[in-house]
C-alpha positions as CSV (number, residue, x, y, z in Angstrom):
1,X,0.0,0.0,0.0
2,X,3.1,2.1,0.4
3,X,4.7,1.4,-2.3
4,X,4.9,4.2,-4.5
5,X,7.4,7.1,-3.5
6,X,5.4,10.5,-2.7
7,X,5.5,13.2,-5.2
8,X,6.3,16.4,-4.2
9,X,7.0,19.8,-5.5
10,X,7.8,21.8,-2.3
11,X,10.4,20.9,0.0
12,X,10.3,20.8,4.1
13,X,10.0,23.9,5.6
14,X,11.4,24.1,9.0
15,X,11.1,27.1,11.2
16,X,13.4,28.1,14.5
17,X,10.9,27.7,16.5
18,X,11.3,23.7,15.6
19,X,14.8,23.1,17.5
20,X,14.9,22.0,20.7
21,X,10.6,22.7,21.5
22,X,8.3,20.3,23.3
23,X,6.3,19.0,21.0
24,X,2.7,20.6,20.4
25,X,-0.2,18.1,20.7
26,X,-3.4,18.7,18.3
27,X,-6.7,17.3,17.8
28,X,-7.3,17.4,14.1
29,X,-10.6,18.8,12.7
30,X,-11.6,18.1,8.7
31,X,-14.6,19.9,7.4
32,X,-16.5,18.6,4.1
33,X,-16.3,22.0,2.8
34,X,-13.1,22.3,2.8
35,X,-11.4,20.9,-0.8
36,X,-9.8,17.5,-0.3
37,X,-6.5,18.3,-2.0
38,X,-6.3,21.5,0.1
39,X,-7.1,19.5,3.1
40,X,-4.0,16.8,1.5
41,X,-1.8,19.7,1.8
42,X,-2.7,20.9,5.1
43,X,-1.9,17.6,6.3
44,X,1.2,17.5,4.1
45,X,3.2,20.5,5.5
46,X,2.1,19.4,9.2
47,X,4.0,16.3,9.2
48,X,6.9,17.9,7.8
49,X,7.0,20.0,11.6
50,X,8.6,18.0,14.3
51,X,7.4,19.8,16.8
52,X,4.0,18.7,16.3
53,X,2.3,15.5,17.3
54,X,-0.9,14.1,16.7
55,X,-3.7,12.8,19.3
56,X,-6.6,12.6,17.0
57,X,-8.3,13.4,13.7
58,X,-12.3,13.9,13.3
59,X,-13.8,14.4,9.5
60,X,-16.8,14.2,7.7
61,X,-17.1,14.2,4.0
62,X,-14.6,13.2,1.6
63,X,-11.9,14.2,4.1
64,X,-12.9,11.2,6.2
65,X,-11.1,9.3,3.8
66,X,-7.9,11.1,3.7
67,X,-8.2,11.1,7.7
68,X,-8.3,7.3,7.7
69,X,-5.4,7.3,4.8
70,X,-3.2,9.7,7.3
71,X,-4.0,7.4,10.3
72,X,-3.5,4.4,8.3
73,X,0.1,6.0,6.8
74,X,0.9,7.0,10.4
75,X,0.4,3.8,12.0
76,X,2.8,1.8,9.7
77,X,5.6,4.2,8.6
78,X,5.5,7.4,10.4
79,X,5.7,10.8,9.2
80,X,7.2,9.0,5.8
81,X,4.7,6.6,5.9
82,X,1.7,9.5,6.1
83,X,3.0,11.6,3.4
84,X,3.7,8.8,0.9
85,X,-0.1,7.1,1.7
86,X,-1.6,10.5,1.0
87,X,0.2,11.0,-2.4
88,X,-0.5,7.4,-3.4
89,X,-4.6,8.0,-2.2
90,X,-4.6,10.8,-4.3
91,X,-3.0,9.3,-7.2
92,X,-5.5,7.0,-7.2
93,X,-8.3,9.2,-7.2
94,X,-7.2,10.8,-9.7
95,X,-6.8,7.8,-11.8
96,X,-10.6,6.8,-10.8
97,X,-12.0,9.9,-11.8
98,X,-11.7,9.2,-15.1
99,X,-14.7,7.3,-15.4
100,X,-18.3,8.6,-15.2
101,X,-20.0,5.7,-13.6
102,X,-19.8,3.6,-10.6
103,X,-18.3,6.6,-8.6
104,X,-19.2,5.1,-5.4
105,X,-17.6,1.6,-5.8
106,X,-14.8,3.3,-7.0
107,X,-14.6,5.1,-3.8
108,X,-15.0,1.9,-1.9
109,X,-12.1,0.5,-4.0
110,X,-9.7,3.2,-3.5
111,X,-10.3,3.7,0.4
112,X,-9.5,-0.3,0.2
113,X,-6.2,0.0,-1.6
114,X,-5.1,3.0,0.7
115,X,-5.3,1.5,3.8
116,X,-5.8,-1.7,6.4
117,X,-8.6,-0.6,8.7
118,X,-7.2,-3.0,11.6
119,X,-3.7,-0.9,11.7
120,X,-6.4,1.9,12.2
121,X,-9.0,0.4,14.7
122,X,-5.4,-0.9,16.8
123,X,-5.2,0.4,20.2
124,X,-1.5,1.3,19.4
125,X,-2.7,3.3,16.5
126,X,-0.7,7.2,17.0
127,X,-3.9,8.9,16.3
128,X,-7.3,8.4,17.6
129,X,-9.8,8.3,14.2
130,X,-13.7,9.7,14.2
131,X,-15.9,10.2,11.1
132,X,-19.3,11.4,10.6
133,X,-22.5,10.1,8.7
134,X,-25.6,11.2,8.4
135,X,-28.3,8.7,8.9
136,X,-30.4,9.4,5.8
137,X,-34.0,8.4,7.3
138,X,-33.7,10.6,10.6
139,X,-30.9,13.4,9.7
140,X,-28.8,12.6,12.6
141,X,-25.3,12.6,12.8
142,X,-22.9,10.1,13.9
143,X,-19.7,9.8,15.0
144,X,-17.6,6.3,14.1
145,X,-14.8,5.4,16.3
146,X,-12.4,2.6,18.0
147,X,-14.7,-0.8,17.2
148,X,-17.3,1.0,15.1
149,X,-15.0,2.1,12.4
150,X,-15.6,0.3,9.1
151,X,-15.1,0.7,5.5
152,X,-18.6,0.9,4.9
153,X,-18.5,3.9,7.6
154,X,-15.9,5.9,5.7
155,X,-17.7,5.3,2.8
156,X,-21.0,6.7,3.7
157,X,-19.0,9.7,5.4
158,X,-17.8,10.0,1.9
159,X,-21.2,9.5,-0.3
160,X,-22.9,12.6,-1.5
161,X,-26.6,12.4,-0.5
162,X,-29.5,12.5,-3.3
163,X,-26.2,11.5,-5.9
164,X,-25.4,8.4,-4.7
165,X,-26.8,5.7,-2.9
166,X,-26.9,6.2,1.1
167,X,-24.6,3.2,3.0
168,X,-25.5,0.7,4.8
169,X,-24.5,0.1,8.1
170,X,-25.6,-2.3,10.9
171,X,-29.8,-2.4,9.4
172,X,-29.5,1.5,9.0
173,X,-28.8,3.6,6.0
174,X,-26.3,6.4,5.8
175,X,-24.7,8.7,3.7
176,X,-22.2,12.3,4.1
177,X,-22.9,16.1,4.5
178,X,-22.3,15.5,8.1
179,X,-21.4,18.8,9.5
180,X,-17.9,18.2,11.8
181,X,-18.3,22.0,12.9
182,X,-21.2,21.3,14.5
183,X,-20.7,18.5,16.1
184,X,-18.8,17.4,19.0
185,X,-15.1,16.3,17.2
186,X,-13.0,13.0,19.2
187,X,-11.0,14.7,21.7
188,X,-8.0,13.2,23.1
189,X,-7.1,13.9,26.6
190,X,-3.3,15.1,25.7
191,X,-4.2,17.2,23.2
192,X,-2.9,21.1,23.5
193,X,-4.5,22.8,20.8
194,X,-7.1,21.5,18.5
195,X,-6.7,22.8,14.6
196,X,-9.6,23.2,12.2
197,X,-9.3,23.0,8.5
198,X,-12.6,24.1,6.7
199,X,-13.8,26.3,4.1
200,X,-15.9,28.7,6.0
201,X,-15.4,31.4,8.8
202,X,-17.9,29.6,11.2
203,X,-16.0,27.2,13.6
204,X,-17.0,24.8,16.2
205,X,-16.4,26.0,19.6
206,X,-18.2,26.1,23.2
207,X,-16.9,28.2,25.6
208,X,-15.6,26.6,28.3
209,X,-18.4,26.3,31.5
210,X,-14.9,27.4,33.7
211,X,-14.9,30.5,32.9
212,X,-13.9,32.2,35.9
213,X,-10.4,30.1,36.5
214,X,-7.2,30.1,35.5
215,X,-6.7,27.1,32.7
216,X,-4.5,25.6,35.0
217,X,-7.4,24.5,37.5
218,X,-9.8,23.9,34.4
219,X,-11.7,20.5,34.9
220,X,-12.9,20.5,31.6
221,X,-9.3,20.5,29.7
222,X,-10.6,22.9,27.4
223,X,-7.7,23.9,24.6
224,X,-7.5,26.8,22.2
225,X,-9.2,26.3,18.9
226,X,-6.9,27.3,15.7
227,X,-8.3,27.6,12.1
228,X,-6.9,27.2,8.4
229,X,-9.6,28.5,5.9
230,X,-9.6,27.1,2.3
231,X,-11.1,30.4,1.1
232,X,-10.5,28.9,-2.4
233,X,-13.3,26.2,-2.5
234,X,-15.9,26.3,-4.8
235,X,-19.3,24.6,-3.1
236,X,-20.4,24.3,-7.1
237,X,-17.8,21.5,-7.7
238,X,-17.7,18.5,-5.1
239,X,-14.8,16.4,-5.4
240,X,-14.8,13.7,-8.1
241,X,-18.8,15.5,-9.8
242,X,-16.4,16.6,-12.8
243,X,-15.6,14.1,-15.4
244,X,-11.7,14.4,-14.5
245,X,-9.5,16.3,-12.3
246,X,-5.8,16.7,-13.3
247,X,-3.0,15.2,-11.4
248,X,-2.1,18.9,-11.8
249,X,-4.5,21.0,-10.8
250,X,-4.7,18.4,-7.6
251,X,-1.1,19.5,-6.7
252,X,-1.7,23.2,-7.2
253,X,-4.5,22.7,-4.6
254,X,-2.5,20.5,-2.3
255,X,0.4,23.5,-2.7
256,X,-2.1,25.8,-1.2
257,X,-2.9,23.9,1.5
258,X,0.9,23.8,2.3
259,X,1.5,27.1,2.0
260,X,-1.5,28.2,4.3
261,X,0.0,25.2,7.0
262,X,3.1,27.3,6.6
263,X,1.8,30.2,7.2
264,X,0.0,29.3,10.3
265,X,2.8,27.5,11.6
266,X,5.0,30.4,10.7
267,X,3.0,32.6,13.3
268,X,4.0,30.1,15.9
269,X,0.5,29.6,17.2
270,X,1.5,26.3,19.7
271,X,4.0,28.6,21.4
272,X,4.6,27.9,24.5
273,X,6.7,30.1,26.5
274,X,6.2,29.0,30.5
275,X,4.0,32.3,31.1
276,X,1.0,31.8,33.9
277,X,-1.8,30.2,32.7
278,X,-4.5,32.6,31.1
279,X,-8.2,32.6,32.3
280,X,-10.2,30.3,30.5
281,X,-12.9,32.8,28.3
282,X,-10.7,32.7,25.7
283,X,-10.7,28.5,25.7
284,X,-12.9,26.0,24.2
285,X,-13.7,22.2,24.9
């Protein structure tokens, strides 16, 4: 599955701030309306910072796929092993979308080449994987983790309702469009920050109930909430709708999403510099 080397057109950006930090725990957050390649490049340039770790990673929509693909590439060959299943994912997407019908099989057949769902659902997996569905009778969202993870989960997360046929998943039916902002994301308990890549300003976060203490004595472990926008996404073209998308045009996407990771990261938003804990209004669980 990891067989063919990553292509890449930017090289590893490393910043000061990398050299002798603690790492930087964060909670990953995918929105669906965020472009998948943007969301590939994101996820790219992250793993090329050594300072950060990774606790967990929560998606709905297409992006649930490239979550399990970066938890799968994680859980067998590291950083390397991330980056390299991500470029070969996409490489086969773009290969699928060259043909018009039987979209969703192809989907299926794809996330199945990508990764080994057991590496994923393994207790000593690095990251802790969630994705959402839609249950297409009632409109309610659910989250899949640990045991209830299943192709036929990431699949449905993936599945464009009223276009393709809704999943289905222990008697029930299901399909994507599940809104990750507004829903409660897997949380892991050492997380430090929690980082959300989406396509719109709205975010999830709820105020922490602590309010009035220092984050120190916060019983909630509430974390600051970061954001990368994808302010390029066009909600008229969903991933894999158009009759082909270029190996090309996929990388100048996924070079975005690098160069907006850089930019964050470039700000130094997981700082931290040993100053007293700050009040919690300005946290979120």
């Amino acid at each position: 599955m990891l067989t063919q080397p990553a292509m890449r057109t930017n090289q590893a950006i490393t910043s000061v701030a990398d050299l002798n930090v603690e790492d930087r725990t964060i909670d990953i957050v995918l929105a669906n309306d965020a472009h998948g390649a943007f969301v590939w490049g994101v996820l790219d340039r992250l793993l090329d910072e050594p300072s950060c770790s990774f606790s967990s990673v929560t998606a709905s929509g297409f992006a649930a796929m490239e979550a399990a693909v970066f938890a799968y590439g994680l859980s067998v060959g590291g950083r390397r092993g991330a980056r390299t299943a991500l470029a070969n994912f996409w490489r086969r997407v773009s290969h699928a979308s060259i043909f018009a019908d039987g979209r969703a099989s192809l989907l299926r057949s794809v996330l199945e080449q990508s990764i080994d769902l057991e590496q994923i659902r393994d207790e000593d997996c690095p990251v802790k994987l969630g994705v959402l569905a839609v249950n297409a009778r009632t409109d309610a969202v659910k989250v899949f983790t640990s045991d209830r993870l299943s192709i036929n989960a990431i699949v449905a997360a993936a599945t464009i309702p009223f276009l393709w046929l809704p999943v289905e998943i222990d008697g029930d039916i299901y399909w994507g469009d599940g809104d990750v902002l507004q829903s409660p994301p897997v949380l892991s308990s050492e997380a430090r920050h929690r980082l959300i890549v989406t396509g719109r300003p709205s975010v999830f976060t709820t105020p922490c109930p602590d309010r009035g203490l220092p984050a120190s004595q916060c019983v909630t472990k509430c974390v600051p909430v970061h954001t990368i926008f994808d302010n390029r996404y066009r909600a008229g073209a969903p991933l894999l709708l158009r009759p082909w998308i270029d190996w090309g045009e996929l990388t100048d996407m996924r070079d975005t999403g690098r160069q907006r990771a850089a930019d964050w990261l470039a700000a130094d938003p997981l700082r931290t510099d040993g100053s007293p804990a700050t009040a919690c209004k300005s946290r979120y669980i």
